[in-house]
mmCIF entry with sequence, helices, sheets and N, C-alpha, C, O atoms, coordinates in Angstrom:
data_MODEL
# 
_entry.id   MODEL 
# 
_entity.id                         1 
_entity.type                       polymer 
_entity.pdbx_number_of_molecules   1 
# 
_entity_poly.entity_id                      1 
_entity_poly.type                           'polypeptide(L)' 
_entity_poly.nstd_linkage                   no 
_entity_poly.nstd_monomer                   no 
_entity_poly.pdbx_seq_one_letter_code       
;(UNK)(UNK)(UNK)(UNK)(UNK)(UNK)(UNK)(UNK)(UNK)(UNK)(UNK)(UNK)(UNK)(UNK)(UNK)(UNK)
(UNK)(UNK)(UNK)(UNK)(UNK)(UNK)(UNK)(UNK)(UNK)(UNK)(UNK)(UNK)(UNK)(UNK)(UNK)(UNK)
(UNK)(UNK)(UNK)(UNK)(UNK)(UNK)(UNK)(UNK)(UNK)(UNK)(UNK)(UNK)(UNK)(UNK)(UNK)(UNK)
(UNK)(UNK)(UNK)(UNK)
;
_entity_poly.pdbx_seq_one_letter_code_can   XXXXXXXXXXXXXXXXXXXXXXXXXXXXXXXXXXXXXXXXXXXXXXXXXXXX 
_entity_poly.pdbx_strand_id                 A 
# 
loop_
_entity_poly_seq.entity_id 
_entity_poly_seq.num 
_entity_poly_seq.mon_id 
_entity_poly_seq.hetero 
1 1  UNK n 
1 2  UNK n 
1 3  UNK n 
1 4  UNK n 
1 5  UNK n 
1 6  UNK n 
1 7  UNK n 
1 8  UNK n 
1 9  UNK n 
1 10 UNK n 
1 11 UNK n 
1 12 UNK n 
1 13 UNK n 
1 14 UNK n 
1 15 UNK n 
1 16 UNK n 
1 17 UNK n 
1 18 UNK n 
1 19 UNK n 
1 20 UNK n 
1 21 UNK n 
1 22 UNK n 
1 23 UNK n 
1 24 UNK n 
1 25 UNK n 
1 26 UNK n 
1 27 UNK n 
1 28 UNK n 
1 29 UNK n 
1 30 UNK n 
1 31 UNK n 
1 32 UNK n 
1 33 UNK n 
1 34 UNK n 
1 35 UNK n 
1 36 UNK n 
1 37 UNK n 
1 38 UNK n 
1 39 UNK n 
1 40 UNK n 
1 41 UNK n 
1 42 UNK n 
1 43 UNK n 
1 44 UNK n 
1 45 UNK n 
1 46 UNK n 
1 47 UNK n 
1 48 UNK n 
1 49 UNK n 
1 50 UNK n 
1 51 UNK n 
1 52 UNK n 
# 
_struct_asym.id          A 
_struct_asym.entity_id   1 
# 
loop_
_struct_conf.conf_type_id 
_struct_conf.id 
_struct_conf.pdbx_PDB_helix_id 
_struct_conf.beg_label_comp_id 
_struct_conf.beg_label_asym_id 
_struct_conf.beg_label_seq_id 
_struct_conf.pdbx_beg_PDB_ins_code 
_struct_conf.end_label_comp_id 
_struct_conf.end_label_asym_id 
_struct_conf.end_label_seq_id 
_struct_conf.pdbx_end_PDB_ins_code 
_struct_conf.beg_auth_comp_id 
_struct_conf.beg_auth_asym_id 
_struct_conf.beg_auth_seq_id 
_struct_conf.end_auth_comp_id 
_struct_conf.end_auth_asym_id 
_struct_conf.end_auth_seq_id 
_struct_conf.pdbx_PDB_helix_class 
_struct_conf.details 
_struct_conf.pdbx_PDB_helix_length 
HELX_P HELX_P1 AA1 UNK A 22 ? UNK A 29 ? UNK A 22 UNK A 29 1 ? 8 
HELX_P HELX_P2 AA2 UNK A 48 ? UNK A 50 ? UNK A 48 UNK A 50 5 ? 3 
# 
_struct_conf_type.id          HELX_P 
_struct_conf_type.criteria    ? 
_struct_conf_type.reference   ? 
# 
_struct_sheet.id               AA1 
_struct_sheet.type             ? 
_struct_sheet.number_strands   2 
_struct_sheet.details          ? 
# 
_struct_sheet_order.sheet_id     AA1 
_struct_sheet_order.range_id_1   1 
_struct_sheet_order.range_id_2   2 
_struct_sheet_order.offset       ? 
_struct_sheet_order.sense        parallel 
# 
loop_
_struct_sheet_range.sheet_id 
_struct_sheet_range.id 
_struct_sheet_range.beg_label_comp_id 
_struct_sheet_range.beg_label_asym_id 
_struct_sheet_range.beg_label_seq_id 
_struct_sheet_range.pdbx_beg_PDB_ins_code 
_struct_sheet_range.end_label_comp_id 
_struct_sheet_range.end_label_asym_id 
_struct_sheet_range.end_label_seq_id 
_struct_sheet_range.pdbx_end_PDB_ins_code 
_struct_sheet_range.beg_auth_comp_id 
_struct_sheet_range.beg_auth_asym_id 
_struct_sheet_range.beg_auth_seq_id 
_struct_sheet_range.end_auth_comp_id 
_struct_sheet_range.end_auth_asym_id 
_struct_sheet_range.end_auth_seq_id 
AA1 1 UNK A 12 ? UNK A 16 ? UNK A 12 UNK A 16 
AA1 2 UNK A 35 ? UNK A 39 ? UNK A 35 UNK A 39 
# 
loop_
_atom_site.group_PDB 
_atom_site.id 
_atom_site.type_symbol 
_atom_site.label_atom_id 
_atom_site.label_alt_id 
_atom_site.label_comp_id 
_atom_site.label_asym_id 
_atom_site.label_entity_id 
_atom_site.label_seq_id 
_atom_site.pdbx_PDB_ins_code 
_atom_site.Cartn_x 
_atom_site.Cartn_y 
_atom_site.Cartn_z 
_atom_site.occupancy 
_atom_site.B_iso_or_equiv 
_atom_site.pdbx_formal_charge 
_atom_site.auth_seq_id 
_atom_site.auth_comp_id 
_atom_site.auth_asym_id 
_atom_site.auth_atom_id 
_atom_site.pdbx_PDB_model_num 
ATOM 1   N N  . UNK A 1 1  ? 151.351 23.349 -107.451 1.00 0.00 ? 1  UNK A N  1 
ATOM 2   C CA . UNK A 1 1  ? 152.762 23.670 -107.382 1.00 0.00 ? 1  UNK A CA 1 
ATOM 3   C C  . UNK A 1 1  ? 153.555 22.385 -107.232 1.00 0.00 ? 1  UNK A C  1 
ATOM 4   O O  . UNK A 1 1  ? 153.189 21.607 -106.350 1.00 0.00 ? 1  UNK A O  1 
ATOM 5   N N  . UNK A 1 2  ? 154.714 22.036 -108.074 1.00 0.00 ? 2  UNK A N  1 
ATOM 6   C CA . UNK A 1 2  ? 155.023 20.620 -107.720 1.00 0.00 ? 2  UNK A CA 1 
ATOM 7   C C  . UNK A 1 2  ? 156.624 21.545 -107.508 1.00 0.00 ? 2  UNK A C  1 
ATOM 8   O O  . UNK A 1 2  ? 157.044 22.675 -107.758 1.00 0.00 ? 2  UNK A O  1 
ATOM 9   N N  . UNK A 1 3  ? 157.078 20.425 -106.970 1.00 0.00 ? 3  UNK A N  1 
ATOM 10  C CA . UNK A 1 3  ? 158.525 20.859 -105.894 1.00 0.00 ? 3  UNK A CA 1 
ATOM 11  C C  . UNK A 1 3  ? 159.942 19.784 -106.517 1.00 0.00 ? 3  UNK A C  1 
ATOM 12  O O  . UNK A 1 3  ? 159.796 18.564 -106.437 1.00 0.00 ? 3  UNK A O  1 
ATOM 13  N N  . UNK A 1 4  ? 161.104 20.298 -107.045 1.00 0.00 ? 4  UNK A N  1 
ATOM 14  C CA . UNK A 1 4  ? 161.549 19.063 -107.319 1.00 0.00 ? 4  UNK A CA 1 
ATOM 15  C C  . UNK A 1 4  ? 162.805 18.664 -106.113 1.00 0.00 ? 4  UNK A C  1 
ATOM 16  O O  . UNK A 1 4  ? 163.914 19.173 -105.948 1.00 0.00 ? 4  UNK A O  1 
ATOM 17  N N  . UNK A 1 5  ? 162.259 17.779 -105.533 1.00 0.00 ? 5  UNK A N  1 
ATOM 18  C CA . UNK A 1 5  ? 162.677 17.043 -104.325 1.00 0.00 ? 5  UNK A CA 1 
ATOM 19  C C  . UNK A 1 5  ? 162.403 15.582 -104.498 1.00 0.00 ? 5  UNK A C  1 
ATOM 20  O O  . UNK A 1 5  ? 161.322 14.996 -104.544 1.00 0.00 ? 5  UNK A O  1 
ATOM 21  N N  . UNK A 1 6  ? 164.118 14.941 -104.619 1.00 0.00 ? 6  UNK A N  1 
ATOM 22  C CA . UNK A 1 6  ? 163.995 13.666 -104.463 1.00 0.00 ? 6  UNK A CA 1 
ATOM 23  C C  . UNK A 1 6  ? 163.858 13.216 -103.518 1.00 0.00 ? 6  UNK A C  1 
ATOM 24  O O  . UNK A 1 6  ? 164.282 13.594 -102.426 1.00 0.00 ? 6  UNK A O  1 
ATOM 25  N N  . UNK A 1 7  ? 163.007 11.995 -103.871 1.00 0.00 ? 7  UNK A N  1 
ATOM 26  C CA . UNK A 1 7  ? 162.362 10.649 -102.925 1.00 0.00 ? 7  UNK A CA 1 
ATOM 27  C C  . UNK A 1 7  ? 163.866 10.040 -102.410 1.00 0.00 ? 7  UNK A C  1 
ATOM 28  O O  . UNK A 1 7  ? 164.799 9.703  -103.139 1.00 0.00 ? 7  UNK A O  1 
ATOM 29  N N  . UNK A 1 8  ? 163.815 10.009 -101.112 1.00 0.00 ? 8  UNK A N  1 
ATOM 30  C CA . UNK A 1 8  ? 164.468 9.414  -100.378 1.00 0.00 ? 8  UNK A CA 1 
ATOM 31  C C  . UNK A 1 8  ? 164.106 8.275  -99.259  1.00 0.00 ? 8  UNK A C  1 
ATOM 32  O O  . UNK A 1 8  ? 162.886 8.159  -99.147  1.00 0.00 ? 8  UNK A O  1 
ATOM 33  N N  . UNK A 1 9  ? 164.921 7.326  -98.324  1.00 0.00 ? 9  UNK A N  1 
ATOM 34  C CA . UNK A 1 9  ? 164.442 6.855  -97.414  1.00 0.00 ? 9  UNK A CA 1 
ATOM 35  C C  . UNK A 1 9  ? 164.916 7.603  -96.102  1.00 0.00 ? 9  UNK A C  1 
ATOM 36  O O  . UNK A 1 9  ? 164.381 7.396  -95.013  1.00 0.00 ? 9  UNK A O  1 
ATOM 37  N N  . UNK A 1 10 ? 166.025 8.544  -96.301  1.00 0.00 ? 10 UNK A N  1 
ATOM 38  C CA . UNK A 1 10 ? 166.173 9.304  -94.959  1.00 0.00 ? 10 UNK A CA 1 
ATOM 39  C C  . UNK A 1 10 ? 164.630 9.997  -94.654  1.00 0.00 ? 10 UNK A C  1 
ATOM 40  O O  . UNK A 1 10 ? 163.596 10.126 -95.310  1.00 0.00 ? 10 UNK A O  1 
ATOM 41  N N  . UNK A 1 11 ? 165.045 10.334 -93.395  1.00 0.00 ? 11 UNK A N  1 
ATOM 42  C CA . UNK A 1 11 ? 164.026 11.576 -92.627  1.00 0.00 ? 11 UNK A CA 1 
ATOM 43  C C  . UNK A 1 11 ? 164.717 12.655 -92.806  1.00 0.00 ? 11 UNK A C  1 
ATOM 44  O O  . UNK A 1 11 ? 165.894 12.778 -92.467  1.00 0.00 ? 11 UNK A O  1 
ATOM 45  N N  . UNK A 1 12 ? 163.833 13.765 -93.512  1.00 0.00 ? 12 UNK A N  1 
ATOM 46  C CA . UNK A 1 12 ? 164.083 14.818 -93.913  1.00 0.00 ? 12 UNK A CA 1 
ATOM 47  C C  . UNK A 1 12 ? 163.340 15.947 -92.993  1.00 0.00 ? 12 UNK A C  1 
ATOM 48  O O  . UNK A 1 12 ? 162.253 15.991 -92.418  1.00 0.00 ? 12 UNK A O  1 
ATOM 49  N N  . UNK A 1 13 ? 164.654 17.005 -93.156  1.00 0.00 ? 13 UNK A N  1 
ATOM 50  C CA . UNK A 1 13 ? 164.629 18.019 -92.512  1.00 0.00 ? 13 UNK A CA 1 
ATOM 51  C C  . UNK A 1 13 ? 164.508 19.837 -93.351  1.00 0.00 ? 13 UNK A C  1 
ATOM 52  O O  . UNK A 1 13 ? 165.351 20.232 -94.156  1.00 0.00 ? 13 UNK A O  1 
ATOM 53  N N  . UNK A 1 14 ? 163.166 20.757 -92.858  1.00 0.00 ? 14 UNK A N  1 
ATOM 54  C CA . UNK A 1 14 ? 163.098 21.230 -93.897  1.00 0.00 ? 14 UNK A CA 1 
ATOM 55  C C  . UNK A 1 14 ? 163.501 22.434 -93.029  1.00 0.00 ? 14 UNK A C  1 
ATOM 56  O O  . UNK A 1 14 ? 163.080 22.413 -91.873  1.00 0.00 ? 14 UNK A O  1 
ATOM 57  N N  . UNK A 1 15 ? 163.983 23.103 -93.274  1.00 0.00 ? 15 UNK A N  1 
ATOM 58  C CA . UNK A 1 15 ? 164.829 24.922 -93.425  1.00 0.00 ? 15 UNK A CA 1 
ATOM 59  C C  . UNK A 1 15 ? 164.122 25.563 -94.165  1.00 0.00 ? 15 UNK A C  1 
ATOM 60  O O  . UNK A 1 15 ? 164.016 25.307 -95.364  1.00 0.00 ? 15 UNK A O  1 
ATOM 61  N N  . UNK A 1 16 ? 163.056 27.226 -93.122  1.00 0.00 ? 16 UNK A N  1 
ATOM 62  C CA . UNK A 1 16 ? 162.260 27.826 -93.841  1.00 0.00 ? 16 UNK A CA 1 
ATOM 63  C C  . UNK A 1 16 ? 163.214 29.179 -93.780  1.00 0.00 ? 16 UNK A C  1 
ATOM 64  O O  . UNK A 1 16 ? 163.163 29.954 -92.825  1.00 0.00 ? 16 UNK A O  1 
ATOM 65  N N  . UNK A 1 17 ? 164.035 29.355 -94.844  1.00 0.00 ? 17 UNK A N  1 
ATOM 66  C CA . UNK A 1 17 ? 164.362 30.565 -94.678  1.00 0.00 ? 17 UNK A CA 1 
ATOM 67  C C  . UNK A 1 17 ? 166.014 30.457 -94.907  1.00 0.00 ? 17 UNK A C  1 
ATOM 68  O O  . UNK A 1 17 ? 166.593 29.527 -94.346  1.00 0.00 ? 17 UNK A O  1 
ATOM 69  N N  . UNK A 1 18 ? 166.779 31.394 -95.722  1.00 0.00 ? 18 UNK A N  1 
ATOM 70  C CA . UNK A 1 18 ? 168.165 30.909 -96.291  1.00 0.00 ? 18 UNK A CA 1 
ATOM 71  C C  . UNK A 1 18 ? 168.791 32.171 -96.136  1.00 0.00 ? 18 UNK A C  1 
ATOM 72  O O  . UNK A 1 18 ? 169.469 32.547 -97.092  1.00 0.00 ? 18 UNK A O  1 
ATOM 73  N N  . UNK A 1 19 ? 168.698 33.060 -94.939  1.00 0.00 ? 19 UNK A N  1 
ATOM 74  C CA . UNK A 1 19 ? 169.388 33.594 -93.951  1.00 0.00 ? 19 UNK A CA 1 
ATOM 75  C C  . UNK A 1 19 ? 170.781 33.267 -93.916  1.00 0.00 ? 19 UNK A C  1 
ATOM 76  O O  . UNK A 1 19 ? 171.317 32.636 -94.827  1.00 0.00 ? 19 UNK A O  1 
ATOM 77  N N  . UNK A 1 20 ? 171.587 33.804 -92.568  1.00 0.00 ? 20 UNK A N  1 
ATOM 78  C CA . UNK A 1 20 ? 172.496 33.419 -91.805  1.00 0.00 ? 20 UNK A CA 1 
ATOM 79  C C  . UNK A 1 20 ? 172.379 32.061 -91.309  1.00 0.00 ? 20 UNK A C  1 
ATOM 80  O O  . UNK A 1 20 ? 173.105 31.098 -91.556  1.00 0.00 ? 20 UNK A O  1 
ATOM 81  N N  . UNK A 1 21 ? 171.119 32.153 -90.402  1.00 0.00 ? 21 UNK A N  1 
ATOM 82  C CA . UNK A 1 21 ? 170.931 30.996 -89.717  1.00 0.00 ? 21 UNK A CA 1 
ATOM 83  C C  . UNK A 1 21 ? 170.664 29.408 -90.445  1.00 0.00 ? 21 UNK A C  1 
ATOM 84  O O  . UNK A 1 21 ? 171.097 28.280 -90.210  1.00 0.00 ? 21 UNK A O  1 
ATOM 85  N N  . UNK A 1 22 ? 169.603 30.065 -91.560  1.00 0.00 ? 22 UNK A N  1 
ATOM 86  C CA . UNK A 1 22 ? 169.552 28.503 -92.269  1.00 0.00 ? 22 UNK A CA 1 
ATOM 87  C C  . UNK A 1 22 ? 170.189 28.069 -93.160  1.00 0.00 ? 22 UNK A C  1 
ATOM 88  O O  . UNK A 1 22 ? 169.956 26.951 -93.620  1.00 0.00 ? 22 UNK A O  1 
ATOM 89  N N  . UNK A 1 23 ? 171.323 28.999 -93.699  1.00 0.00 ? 23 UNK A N  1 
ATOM 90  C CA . UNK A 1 23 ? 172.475 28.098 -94.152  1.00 0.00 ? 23 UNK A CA 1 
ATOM 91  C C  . UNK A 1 23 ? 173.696 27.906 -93.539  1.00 0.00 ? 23 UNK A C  1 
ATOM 92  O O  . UNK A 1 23 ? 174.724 27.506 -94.086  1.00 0.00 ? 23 UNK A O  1 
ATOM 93  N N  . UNK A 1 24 ? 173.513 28.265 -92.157  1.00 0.00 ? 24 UNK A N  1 
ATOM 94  C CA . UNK A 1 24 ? 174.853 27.562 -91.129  1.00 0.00 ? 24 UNK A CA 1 
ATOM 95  C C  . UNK A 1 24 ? 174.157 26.503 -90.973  1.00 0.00 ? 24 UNK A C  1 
ATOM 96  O O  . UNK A 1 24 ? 174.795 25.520 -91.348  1.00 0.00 ? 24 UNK A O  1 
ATOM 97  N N  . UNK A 1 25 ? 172.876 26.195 -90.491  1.00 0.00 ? 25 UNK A N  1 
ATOM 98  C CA . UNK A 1 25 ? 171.939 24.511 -89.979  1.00 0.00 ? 25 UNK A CA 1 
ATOM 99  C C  . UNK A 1 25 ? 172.406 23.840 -91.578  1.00 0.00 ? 25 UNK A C  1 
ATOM 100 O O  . UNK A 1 25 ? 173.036 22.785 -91.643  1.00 0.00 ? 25 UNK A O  1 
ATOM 101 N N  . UNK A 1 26 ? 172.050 24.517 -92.649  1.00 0.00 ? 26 UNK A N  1 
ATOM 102 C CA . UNK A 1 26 ? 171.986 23.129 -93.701  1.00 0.00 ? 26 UNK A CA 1 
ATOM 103 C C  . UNK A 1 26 ? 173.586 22.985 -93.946  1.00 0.00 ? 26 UNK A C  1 
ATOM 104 O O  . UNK A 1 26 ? 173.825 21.824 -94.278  1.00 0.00 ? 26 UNK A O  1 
ATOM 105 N N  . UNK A 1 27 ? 174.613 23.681 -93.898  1.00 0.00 ? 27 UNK A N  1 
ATOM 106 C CA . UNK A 1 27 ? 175.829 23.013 -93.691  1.00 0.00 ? 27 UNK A CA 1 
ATOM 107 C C  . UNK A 1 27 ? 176.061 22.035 -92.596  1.00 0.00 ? 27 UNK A C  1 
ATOM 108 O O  . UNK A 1 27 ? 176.527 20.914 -92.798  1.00 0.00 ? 27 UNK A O  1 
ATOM 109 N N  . UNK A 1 28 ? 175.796 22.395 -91.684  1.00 0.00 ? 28 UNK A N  1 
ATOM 110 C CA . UNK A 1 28 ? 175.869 21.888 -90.219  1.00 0.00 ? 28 UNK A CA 1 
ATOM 111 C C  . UNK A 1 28 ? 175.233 20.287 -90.713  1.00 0.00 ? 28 UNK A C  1 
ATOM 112 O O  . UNK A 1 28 ? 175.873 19.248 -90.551  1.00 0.00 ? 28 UNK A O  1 
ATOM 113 N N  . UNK A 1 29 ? 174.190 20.338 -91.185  1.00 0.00 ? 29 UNK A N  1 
ATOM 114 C CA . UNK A 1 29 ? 173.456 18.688 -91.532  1.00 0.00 ? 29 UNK A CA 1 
ATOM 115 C C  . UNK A 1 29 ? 173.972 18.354 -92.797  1.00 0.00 ? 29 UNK A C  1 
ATOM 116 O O  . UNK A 1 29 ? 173.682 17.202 -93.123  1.00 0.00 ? 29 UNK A O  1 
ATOM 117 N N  . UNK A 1 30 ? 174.686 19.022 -93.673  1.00 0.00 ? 30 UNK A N  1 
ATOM 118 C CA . UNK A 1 30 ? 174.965 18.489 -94.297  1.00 0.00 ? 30 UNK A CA 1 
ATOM 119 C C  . UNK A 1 30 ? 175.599 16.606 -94.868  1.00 0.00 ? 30 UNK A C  1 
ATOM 120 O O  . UNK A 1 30 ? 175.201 15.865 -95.767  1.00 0.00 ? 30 UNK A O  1 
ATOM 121 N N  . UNK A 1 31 ? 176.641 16.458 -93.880  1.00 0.00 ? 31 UNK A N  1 
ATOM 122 C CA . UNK A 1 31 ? 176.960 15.318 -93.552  1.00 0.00 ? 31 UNK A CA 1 
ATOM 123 C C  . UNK A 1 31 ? 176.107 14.126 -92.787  1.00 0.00 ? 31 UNK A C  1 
ATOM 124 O O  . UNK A 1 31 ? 176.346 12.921 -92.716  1.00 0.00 ? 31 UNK A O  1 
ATOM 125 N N  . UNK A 1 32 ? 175.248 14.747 -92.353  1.00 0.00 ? 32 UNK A N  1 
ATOM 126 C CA . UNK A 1 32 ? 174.135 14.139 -91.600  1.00 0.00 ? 32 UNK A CA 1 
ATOM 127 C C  . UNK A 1 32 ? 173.387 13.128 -92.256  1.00 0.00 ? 32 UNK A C  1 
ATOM 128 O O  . UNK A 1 32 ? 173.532 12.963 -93.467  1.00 0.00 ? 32 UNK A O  1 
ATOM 129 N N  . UNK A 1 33 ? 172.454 12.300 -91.468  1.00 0.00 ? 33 UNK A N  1 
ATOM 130 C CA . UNK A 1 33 ? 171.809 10.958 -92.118  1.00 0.00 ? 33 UNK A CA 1 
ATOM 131 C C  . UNK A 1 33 ? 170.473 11.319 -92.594  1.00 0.00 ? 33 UNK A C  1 
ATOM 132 O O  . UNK A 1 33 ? 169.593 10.531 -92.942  1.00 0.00 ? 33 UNK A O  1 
ATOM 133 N N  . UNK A 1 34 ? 170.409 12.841 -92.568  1.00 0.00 ? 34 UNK A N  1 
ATOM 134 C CA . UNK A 1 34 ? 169.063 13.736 -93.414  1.00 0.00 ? 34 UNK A CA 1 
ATOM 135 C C  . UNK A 1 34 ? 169.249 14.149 -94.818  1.00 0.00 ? 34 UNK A C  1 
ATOM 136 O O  . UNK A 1 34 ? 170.222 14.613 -95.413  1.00 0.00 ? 34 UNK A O  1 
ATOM 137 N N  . UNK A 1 35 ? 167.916 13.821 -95.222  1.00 0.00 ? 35 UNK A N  1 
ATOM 138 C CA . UNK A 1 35 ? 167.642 15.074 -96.482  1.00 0.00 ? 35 UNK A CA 1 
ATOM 139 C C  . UNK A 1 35 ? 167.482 16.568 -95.797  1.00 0.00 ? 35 UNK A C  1 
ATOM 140 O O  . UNK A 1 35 ? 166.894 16.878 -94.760  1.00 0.00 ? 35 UNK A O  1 
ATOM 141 N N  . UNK A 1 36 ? 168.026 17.178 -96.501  1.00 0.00 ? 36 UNK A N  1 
ATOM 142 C CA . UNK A 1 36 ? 167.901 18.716 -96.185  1.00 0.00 ? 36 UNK A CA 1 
ATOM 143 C C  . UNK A 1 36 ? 167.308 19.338 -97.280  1.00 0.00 ? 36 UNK A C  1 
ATOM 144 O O  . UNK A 1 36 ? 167.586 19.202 -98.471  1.00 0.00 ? 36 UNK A O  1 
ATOM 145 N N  . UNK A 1 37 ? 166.340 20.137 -96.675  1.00 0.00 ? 37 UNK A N  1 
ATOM 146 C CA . UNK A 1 37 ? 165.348 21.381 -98.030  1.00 0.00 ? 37 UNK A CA 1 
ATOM 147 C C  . UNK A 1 37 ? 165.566 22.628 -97.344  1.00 0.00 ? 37 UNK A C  1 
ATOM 148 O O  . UNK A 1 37 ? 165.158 23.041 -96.258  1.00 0.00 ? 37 UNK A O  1 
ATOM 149 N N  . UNK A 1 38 ? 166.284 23.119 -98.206  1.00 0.00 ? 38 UNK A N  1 
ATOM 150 C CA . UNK A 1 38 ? 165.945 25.002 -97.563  1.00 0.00 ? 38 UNK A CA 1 
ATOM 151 C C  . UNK A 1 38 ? 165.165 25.572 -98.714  1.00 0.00 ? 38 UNK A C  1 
ATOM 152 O O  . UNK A 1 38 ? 165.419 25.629 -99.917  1.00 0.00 ? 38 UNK A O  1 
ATOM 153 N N  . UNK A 1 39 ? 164.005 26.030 -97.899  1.00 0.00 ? 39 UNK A N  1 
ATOM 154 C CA . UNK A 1 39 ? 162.957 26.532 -98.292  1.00 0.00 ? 39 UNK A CA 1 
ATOM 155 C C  . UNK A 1 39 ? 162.997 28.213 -98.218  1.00 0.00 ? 39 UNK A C  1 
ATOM 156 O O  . UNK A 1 39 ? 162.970 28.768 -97.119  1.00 0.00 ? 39 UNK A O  1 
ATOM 157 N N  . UNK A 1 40 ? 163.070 29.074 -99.619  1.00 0.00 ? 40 UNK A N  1 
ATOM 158 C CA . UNK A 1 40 ? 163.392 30.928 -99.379  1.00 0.00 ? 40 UNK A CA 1 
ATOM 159 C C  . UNK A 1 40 ? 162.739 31.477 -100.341 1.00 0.00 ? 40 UNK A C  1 
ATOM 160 O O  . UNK A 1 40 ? 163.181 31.311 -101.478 1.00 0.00 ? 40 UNK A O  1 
ATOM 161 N N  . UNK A 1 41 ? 161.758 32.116 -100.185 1.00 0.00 ? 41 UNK A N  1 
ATOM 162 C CA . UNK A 1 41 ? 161.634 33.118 -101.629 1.00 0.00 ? 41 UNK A CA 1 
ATOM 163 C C  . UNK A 1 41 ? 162.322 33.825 -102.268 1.00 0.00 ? 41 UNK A C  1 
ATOM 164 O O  . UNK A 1 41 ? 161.857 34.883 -102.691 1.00 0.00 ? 41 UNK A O  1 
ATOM 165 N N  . UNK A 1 42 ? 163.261 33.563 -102.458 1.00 0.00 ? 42 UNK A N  1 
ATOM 166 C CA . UNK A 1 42 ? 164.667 34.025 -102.763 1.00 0.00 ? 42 UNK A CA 1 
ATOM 167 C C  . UNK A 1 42 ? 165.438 32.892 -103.275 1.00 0.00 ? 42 UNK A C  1 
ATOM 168 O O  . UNK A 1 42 ? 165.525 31.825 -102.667 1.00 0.00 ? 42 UNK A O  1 
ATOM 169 N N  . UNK A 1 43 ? 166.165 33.207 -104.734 1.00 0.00 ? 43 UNK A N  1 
ATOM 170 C CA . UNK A 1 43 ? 167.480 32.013 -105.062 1.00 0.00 ? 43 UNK A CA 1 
ATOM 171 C C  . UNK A 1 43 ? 168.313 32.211 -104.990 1.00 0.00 ? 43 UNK A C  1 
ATOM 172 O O  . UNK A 1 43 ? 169.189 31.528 -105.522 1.00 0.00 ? 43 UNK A O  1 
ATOM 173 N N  . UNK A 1 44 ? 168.604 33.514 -104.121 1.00 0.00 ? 44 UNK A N  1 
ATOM 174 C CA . UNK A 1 44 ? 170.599 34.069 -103.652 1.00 0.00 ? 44 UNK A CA 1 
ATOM 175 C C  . UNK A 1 44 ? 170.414 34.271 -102.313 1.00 0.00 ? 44 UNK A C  1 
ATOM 176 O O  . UNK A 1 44 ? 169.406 34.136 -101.620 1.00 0.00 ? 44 UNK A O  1 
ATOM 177 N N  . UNK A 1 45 ? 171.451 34.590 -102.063 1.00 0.00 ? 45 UNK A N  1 
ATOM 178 C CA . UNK A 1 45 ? 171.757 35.006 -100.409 1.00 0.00 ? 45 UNK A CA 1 
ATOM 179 C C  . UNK A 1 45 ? 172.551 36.611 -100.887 1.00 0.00 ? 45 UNK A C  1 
ATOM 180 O O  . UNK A 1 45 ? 173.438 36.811 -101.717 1.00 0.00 ? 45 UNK A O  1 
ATOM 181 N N  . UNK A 1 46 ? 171.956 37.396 -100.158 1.00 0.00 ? 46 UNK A N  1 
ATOM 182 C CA . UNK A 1 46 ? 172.336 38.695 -100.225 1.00 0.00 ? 46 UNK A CA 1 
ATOM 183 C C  . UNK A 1 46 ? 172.514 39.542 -99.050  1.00 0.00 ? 46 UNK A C  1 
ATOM 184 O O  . UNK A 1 46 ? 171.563 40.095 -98.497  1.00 0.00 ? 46 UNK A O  1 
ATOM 185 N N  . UNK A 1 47 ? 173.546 39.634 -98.721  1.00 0.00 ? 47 UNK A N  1 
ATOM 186 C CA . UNK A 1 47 ? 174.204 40.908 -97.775  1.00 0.00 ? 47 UNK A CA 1 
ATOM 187 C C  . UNK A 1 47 ? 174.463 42.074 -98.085  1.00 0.00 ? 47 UNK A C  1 
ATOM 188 O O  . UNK A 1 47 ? 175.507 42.299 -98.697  1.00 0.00 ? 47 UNK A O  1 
ATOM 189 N N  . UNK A 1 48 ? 173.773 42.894 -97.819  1.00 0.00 ? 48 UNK A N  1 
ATOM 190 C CA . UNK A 1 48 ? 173.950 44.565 -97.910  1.00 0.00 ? 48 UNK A CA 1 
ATOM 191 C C  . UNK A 1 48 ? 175.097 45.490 -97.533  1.00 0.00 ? 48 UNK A C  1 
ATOM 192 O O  . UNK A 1 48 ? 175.816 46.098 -98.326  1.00 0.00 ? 48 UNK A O  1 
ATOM 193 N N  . UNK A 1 49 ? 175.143 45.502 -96.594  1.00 0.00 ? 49 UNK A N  1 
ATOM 194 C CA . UNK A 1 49 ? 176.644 45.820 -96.167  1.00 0.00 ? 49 UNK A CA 1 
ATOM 195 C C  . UNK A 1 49 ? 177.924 45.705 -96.862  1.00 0.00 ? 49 UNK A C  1 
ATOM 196 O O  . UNK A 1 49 ? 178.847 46.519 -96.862  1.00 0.00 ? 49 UNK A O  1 
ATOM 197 N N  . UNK A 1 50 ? 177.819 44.204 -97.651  1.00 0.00 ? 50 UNK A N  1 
ATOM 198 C CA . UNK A 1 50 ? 178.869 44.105 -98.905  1.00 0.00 ? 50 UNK A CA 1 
ATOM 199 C C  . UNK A 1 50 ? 178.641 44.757 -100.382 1.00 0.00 ? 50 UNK A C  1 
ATOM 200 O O  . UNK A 1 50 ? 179.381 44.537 -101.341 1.00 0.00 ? 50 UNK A O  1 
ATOM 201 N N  . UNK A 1 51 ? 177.809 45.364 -100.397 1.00 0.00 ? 51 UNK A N  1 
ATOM 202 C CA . UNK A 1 51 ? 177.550 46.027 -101.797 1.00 0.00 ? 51 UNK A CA 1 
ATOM 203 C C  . UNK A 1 51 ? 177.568 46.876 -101.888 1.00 0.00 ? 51 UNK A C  1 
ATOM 204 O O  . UNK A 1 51 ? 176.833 47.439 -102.699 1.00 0.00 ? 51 UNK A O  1 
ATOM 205 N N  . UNK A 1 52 ? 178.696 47.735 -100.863 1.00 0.00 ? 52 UNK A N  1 
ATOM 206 C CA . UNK A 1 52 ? 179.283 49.040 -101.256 1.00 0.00 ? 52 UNK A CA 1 
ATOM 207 C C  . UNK A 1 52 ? 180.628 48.916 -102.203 1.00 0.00 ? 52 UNK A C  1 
ATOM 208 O O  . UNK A 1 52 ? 181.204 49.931 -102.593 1.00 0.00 ? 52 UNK A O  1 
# 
C-alpha cells in the first residue's frame, strides 16, 4: 500500500479518524509547525441528522 504523503522536515502528527473530533485537532494544528495526516476510511464527513 503506498500513501501519498509528502516528505517533510517537520514532526508530523497523525489523526486516526475524521469525526468531529479529528477535524477540530487538524484545524486546530493547522497553523502549527506540524505535518498533519488524518487518517479515515472514509473521503467525506457525513452527518445524519442533516440529511433530512
Amino acid at each position: 500500500m503506498s500513501l501519498n504523503i509528502a516528505k517533510s522536515d517537520k514532526k508530523r502528527v497523525v489523526i486516526v479518524g475524521g469525526g468531529f473530533g479529528g477535524l477540530k485537532l487538524a484545524n486546530k494544528l493547522k497553523k502549527s509547525g506540524f505535518q498533519v495526516v488524518l487518517i479515515d476510511k472514509n473521503n467525506y464527513h457525513q452527518f445524519p441528522p442533516l440529511i433530512y
